[in-house]
Steps between C-alpha positions, in 0.01 A plus 500: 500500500255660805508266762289719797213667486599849597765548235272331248237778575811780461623343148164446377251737609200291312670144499315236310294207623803276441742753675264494801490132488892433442574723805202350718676168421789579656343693824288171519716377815373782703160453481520123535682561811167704644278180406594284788420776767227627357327192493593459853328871602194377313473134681590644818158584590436104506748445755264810710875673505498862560737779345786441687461155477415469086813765498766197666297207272582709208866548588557164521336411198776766345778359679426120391468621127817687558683189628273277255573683195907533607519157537291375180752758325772421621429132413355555181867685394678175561661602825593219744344350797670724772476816266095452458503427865720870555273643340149439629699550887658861340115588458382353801730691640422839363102389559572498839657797515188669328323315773681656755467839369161474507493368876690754627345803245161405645 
């Protein structure tokens, strides 16, 4: 079976409705992942934040679903206390190192 969109489109030049929908399924993670910040760019005006400003609230909106979603994961697959715990500071981690990037890249 398909399971991305690009080689979907190469195997089946005019895919079906429920092709479309069976491989949107599966890229479904990505675009929930854009929710959190996007909602953040589009309160940020609220908060009177500029662009640099709405740019670092949405960041950290990303990096708390990041570490959010690793740990909820991690927990919902039955691993153990200290594992679940790895696991949201293993993201954290690699947040902050996004952060960082972007600290020292602007």
């Amino acid at each position: 079976m398909v399971r991305t969109l690009p080689r979907a489109c190469k195997a089946h030049p005019h895919p079906t409705w429920a092709q479309i929908m069976h491989v949107a399924g599966h890229e479904w993670p990505i675009a929930q992942a854009a929710v959190g910040p996007a909602i953040a760019v589009a309160i940020s005006p609220l908060f009177g934040l500029d662009l640099a400003a709405t740019a670092w609230f949405a960041l950290a909106v990303a990096v708390t679903e990041q570490v959010g979603w690793a740990t909820w994961a991690a927990h919902r697959a039955g691993a153990s206390v200290r594992l679940v715990v790895a696991s949201g500071a293993v993201n954290l981690v690699l947040g902050l190192i996004i952060v960082v990037l972007k600290a020292e890249l602007h």
